[in-house]
C-alpha positions in Angstrom: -47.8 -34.6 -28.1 -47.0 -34.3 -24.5 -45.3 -37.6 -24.7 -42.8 -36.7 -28.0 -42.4 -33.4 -25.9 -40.4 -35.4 -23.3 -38.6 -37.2 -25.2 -37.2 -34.1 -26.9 -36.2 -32.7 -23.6 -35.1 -35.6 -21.9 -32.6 -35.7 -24.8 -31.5 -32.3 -24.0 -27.4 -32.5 -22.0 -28.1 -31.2 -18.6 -25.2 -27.9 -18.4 -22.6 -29.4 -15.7 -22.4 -27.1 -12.6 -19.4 -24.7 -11.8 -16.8 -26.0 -10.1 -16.9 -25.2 -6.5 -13.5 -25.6 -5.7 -10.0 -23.8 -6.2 -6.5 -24.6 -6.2 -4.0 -21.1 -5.8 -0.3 -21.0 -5.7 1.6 -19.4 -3.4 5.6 -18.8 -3.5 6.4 -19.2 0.3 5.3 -21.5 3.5 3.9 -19.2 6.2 6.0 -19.9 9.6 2.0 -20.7 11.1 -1.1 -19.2 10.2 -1.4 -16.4 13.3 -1.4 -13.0 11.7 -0.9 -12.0 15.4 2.2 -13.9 16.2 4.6 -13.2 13.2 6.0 -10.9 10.7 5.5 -13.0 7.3 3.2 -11.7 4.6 2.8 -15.7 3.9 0.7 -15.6 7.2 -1.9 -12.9 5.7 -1.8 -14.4 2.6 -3.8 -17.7 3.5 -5.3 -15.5 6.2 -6.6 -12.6 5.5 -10.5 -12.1 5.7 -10.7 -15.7 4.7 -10.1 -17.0 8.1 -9.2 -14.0 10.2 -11.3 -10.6 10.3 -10.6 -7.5 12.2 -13.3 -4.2 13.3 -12.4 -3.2 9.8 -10.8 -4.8 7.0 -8.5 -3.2 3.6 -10.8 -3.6 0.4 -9.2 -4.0 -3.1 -9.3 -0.5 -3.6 -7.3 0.7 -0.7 -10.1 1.8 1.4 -11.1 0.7 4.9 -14.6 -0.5 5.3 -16.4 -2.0 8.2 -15.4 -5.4 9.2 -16.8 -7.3 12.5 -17.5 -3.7 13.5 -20.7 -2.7 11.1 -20.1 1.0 11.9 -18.2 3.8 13.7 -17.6 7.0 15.1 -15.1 9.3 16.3 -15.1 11.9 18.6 -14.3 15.5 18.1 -10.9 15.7 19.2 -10.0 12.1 18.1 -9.3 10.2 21.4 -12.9 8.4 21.2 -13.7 5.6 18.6 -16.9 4.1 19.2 -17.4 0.8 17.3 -21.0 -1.0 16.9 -20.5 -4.3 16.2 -22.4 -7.3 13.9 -24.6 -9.5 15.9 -25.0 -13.3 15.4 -20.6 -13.8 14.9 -19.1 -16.7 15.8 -16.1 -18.2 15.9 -14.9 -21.5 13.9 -15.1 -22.9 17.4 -18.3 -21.6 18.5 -17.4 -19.1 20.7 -19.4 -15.9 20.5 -18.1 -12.4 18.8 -19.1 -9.3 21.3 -16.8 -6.7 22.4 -15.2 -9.0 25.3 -13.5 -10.6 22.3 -12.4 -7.1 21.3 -11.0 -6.4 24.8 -9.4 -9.7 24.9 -7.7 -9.5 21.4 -6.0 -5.9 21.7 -5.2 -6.3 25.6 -3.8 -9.7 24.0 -1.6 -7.7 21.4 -0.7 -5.1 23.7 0.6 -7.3 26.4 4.5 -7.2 27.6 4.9 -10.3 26.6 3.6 -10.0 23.3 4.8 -11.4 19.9 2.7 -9.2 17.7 5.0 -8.3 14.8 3.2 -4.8 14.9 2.7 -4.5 18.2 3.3 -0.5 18.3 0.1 0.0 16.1 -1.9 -0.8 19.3 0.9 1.8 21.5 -1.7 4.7 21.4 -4.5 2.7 22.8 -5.6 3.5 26.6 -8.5 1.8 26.8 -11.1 -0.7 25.5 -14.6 -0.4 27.4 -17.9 -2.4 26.7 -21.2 -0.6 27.4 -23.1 -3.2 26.0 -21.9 -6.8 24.2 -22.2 -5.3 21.0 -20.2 -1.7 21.1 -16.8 -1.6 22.1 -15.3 2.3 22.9 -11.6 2.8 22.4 -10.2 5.4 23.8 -6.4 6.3 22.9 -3.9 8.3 24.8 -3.2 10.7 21.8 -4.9 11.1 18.4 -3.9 8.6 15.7 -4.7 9.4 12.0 -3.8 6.1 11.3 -5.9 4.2 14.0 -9.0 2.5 11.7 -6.4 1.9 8.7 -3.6 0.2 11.3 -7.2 -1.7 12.8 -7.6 -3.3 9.0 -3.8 -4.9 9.1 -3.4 -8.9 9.6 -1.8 -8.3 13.1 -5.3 -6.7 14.3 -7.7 -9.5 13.8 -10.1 -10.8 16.6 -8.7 -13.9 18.0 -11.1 -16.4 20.5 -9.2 -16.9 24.1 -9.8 -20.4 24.0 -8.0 -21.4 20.5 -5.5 -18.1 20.5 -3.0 -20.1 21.8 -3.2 -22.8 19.3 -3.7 -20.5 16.3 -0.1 -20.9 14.7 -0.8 -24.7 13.7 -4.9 -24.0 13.6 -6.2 -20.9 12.9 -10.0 -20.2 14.4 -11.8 -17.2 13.6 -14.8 -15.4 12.1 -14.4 -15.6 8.5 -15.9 -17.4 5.8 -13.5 -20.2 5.6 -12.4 -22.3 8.1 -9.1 -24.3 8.3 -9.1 -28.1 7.0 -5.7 -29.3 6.7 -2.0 -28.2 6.7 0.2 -30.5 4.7 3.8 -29.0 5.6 6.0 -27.9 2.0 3.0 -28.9 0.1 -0.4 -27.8 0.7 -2.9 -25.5 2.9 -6.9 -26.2 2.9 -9.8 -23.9 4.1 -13.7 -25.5 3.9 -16.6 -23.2 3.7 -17.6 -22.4 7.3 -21.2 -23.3 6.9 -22.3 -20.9 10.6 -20.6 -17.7 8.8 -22.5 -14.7 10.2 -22.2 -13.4 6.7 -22.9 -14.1 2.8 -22.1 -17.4 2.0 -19.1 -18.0 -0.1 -19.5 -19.2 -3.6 -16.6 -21.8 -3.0 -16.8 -24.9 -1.2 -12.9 -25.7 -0.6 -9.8 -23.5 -1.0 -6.4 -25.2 -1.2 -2.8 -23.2 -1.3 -0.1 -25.1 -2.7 3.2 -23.7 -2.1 5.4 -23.8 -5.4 8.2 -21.1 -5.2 10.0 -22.6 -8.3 9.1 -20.4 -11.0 9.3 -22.8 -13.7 7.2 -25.6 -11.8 4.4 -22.5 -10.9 4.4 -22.2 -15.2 4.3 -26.2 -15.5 1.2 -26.0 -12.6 -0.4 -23.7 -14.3 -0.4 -24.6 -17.7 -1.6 -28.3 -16.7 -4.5 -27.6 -14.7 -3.1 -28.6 -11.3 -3.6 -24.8 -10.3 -6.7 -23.2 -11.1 -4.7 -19.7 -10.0 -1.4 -18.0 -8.6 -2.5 -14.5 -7.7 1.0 -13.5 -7.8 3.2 -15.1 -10.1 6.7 -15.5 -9.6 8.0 -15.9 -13.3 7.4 -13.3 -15.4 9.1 -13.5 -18.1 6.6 -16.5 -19.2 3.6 -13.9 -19.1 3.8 -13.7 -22.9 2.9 -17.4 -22.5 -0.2 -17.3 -21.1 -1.2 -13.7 -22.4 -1.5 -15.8 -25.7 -3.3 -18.7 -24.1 -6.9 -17.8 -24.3 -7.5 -20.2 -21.2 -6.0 -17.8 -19.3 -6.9 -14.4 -17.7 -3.5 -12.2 -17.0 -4.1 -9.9 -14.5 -1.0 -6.7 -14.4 -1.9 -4.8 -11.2 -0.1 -3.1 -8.3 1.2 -4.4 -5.0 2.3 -2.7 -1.9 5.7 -4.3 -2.1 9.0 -2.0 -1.8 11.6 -4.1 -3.2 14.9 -3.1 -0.8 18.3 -4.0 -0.4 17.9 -3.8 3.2 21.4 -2.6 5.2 21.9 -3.1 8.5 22.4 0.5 9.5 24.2 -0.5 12.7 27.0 -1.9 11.2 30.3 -0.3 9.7 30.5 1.0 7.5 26.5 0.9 6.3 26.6 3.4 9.4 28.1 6.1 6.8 25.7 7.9 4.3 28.3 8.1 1.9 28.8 4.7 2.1 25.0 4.5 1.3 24.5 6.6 -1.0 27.7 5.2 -2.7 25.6 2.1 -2.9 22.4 3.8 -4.4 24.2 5.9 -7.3 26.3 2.2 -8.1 22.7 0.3 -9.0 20.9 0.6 -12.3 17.3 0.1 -10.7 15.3 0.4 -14.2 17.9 -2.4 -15.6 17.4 -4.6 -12.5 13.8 -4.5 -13.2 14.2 -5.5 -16.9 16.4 -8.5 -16.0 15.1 -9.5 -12.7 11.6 -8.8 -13.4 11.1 -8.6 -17.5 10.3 -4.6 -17.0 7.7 -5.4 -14.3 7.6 -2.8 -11.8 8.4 0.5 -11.1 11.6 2.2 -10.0 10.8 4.0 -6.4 13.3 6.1 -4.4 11.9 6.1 -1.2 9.7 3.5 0.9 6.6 4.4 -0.5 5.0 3.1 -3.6 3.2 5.2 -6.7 -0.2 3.8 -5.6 -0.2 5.2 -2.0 -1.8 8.5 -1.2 0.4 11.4 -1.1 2.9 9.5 -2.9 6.3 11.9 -4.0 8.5 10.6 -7.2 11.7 10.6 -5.5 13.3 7.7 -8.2 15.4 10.2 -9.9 17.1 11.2 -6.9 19.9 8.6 -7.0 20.4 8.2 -11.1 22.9 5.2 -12.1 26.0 7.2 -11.7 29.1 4.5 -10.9 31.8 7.3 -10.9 29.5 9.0 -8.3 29.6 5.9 -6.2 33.5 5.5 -6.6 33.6 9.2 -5.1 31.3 8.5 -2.2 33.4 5.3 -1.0 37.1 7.0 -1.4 35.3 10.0 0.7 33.4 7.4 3.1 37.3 6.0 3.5 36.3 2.5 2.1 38.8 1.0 0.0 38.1 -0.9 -3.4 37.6 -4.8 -2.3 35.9 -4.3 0.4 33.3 -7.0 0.8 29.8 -7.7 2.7 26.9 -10.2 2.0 23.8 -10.1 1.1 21.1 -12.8 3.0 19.2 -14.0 0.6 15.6 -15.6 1.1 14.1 -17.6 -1.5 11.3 -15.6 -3.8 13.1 -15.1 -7.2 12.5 -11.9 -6.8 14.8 -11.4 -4.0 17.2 -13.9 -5.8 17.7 -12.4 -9.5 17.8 -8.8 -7.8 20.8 -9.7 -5.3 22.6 -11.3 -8.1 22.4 -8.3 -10.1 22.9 -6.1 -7.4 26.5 -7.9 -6.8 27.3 -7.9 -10.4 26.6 -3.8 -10.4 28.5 -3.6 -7.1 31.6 -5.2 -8.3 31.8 -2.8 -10.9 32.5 0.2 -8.5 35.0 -2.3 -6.3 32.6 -3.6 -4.0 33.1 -7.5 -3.8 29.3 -9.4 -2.4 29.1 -12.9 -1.2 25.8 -13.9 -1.8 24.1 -16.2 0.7 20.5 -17.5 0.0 18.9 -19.2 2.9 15.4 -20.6 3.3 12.2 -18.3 5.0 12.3 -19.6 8.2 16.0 -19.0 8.6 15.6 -15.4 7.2 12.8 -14.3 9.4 15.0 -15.7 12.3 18.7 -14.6 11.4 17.4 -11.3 9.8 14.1 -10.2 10.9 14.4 -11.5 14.6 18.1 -11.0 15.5 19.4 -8.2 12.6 22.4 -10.6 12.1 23.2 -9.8 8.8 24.7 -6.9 6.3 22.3 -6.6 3.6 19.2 -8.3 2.4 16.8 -7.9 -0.5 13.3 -8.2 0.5 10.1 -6.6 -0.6 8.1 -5.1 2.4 4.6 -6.0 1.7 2.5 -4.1 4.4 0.8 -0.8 3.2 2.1 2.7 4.3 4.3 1.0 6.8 6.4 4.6 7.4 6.3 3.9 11.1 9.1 1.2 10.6 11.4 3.9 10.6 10.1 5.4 13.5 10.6 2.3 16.0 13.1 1.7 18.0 14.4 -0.8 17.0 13.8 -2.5 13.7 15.4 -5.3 11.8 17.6 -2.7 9.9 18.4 -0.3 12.6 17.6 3.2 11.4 17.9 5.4 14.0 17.0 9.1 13.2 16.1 12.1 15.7 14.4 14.0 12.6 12.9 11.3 11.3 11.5 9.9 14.5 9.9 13.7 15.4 8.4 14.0 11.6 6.5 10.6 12.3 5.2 12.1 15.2 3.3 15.5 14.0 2.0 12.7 10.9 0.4 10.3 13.5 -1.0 13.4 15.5 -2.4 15.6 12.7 -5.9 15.3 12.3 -6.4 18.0 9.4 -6.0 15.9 6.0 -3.7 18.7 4.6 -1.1 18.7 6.9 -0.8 14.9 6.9 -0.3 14.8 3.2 2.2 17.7 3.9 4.1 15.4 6.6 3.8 11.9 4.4 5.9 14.0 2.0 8.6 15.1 4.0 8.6 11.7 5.8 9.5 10.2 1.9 11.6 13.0 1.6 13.7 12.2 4.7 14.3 8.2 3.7 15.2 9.6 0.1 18.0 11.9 1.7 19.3 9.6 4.6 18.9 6.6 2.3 19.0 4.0 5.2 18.1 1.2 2.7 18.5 1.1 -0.9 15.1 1.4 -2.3 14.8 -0.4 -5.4 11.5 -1.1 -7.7 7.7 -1.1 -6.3 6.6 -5.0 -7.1 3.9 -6.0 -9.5 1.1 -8.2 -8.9 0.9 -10.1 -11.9 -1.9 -12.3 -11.6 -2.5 -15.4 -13.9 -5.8 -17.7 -13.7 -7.9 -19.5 -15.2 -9.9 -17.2 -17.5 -13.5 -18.5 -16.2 -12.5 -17.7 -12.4 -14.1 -14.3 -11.6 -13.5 -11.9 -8.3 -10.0 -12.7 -7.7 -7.9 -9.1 -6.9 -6.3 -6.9 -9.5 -4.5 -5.2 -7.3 -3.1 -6.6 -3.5 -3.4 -3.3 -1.5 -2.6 -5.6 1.4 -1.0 -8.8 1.8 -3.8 -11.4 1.0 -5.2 -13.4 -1.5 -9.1 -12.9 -0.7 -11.1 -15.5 -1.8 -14.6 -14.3 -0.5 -15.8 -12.8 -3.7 -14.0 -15.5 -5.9 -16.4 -18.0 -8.0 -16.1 -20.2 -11.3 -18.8 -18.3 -14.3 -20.8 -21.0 -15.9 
């Protein structure tokens, strides 16, 4: 009996283990892979949490949460954060996590010489003292509503002195992947780090393959030589793989303000009317049909409908070409005038400046269009404003303080709007700084320093037994802690 038992069992298929393994596309090469050292959403992308953690980190939801700092607290009148840190963190290197780390990586950030793309999120600090190895008290010169949400961005992670400098060609920090291998225009590759101070990740080995062609991203996918491509850059194939029950399709929301992005320091962009003649001459709900197969929503300011305190402002410039013809005879510009629009490569950014020219035309504007890869964008645009216009989505969450710099890619320079960011960042009573977010959209609306155009989807598409991938990218990052193949 004991013996026919085996025999039964034995011939019993053994169910083949999940695969521990992923393969996720990605539209654009980061410049490097320090979230510290440059602008690119690329960088958080690969980045974010997987490699790189911060005292507090941006959950799918929206919502900070504690990070490499397990808890916090805040003083009375807001000039005292008190972090307690998680013992037992290391770096991929070995080096320990304790608040000298946290010294090292904001004094690092806040530094003259600096190259932190964000570097004025760590203006308000004054101070970062270490009572013990494991708290860290950060004291700021004035209160900052924003402080533990600006502490969750890429640009804030804890970085290891002895690998920071090497961090652009091989990133080192806490998280629970470490980097494997960079092969440049195809491929990225993060290992499980096996000392993580936290739960293990389900996934052995992460590889991003950069494929910004949309049709070669639908090609990928369907074959099977991508497993994912969290946000998909062809969507007008959706319908494809909506049918395809191998797939899971994924419609949620990004942080992404699609813009055609004027350089505000230049003639005659310089003029409202000039801008505003712009704004009433595009159709935004028909650039989102063409460019984008209805995807997204139309926005009117630089805010998008799944931010707190968000104000519908996309009515305030309706498609209105006579409007615009009335705005560039009183701005003094004369039919076939021309400027061009700087192009970088996501087809987002490519369909919508072609249809932006095509509208423009149409009220006597002529546009050269000029596409150029990232790293000449992020230089000739980003770095040295040497452009006109540009269409680009800006991917960082509530990023209203852009306006507020003094100096930014675009050059907006407003007294008003500059003093309104102010009272936001120093009220501390939640009604007034919904009151002040509102007025802050309101202002952008009514200057109209760039052209606000649609709020980008995320329109995920992977394989249907992959579980824990994001709906919704309330940051830039595709976070594969949670992510794991179902049986």
């Amino acid at each position: 009996m004991l013996a026919g038992l085996c025999t039964c069992l034995a011939s019993v298929p053994a169910l083949a283990a999940p695969p521990d393994s992923l393969t996720i596309g990605i539209a654009l090469e980061p410049p490097g892979l320090d979230p510290t050292a440059g602008a690119a959403g690329a960088i958080r992308d690969v980045t974010y949490d997987n490699i790189f953690q911060g005292l507090t980190r941006i959950d799918e939801a929206g919502k900070v949460v504690p990070s490499l700092a397990k808890s916090w607290t805040v003083s009375p009148d807001g000039l005292t954060y008190t972090f307690d840190l998680q013992n037992g963190v290391t770096f991929q290197d070995g080096t320990q996590f304790d608040c000298s780390i946290v010294q090292f990586s904001y004094g690092r950030a806040m530094a003259a010489d600096s190259i932190n793309a964000q570097k004025q999120l760590f203006a308000p600090i004054a101070k970062v003292d270490c009572p013990s190895p494991l708290q860290a008290v950060i004291t700021l010169k004035q209160p900052t509503s924003t402080f533990l949400y600006n502490m969750a961005w890429g640009d804030a992670v804890m970085v290891a002195p002895k690998s920071a400098a090497a961090n652009k060609t091989h990133p080192v920090g806490t998280g629970p992947f470490e980097f494997s291998r960079w092969v440049p225009g195809d491929r990225i590759e993060l290992i499980r780090n096996p000392h993580y101070w936290g739960p293990a990740p389900k996934l052995a080995a992460v590889t991003f393959r950069i494929i910004p062609d949309p049709a070669a991203a639908t090609a990928a996918l369907l074959s099977g030589a991508l497993d994912a491509y969290p946000d998909f850059p062809a969507p007008e194939t959706v319908v494809k793989f909506q049918h395809d029950p191998r797939f899971t399709v994924d419609i949620g929301t990004t942080e992404g303000k699609v813009i055609l992005a004027l350089n505000d320091a230049r003639k005659p962009f310089n003029d409202i009317r000039f801008r505003q003649a712009l704004a009433y001459a595009i159709d935004r709900n028909a650039i989102i049909e063409a460019a984008y197969s209805g995807y997204g929503k139309v926005i009117g300011s630089h805010y998008t409908p799944s931010d707190p305190n968000y104000v519908d402002l996309s009515g305030a410039y309706p498609y209105d070409p006579a409007k615009a013809k009335q705005l560039l005879q009183e701005a003094g510009v004369k039919p076939g005038m021309s400027f061009t629009i700087t192009m970088p490569p996501p087809s987002y950014a490519q369909r919508s400046g072609q249809l932006v020219a095509a509208y423009l035309s149409q009220v006597g504007i002529n546009v050269k269009l000029e596409s150029v890869e990232w790293a000449k964008w992020l230089s000739q645009v980003f770095s040295q404003s040497d452009f006109d216009a540009t269409v680009i989505a800006h991917v960082e969450s509530r990023d209203l303080d852009i306006y507020a710099r003094p100096h930014y890619y675009f050059n907006y320079d407003s007294p008003a709007y500059k003093a309104l960011y102010a009272q936001y960042i120093a009220a501390t009573d939640p009604t007034q700084q919904a009151a002040l977010v509102e007025k802050l959209q309101r202002q952008l609306s009514a200057d109209e320093p760039n052209i606000f155009l649609f709020a980008l989807p995320k329109i995920g598409i992977w394989n249907a037994k992959l579980k824990g991938m994001w709906s919704n990218d309330p940051m830039p990052a595709d976070d594969v802690t949670q992510v794991y193949w179902a049986q």
